[in-house]
N, C-alpha and C positions, 0 to 999 in steps of 0.2 A: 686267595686264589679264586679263579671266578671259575663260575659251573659251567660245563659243557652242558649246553640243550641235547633229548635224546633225539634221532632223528625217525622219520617214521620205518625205518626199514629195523631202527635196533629195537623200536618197541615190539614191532611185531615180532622179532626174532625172541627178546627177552620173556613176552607171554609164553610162547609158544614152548622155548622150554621148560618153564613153569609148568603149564600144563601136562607134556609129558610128564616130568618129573613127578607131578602127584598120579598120573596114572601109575609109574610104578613103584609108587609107595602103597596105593590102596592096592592094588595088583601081589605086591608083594608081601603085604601085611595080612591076607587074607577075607578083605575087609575095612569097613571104616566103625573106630571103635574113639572111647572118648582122646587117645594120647593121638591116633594119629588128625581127629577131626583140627587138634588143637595144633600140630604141627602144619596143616595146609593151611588153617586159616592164619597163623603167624608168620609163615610165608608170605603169605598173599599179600600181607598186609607190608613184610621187607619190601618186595617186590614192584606192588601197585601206586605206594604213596610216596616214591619219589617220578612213576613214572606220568600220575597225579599232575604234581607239581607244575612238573615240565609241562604237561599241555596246557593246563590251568596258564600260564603266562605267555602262550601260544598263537601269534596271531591268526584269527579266522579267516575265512575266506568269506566275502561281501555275506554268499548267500546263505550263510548261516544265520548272520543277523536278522535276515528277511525272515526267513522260518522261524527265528524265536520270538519276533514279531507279533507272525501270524499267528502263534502258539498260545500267546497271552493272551490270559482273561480279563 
């Protein structure tokens, strides 16, 4: 079956409740202690590295290239 690309409206949606979401895990936990450090970043990590992916094979727009051009040492 072939992968749907994310689009840019779902990644910003999918961060975003990520981010709430660990607000109220620390919010609710009282804290960030070693179980929940390790539960956001094991998140992050479900989260980020398919959303990774998808831009990773993303085509740029021109002026990107230009800037990572000029960027090089």
């Amino acid at each position: 079956m072939k992968k749907r690309k994310f689009a840019t409206f779902n990644i910003i949606c999918i961060i975003a409740l990520w981010v709430i979401l660990c607000y109220f895990v620390i919010k609710g936990n009282g804290g960030v202690n070693g179980q929940t450090a390790f539960a956001i970043i094991a998140s992050g990590i479900i989260v980020f590295v398919p959303i990774y992916k998808s831009f990773r094979n993303k085509k740029l727009p021109f002026w990107i290239d230009i800037v990572k051009n000029l960027l090089q040492f």
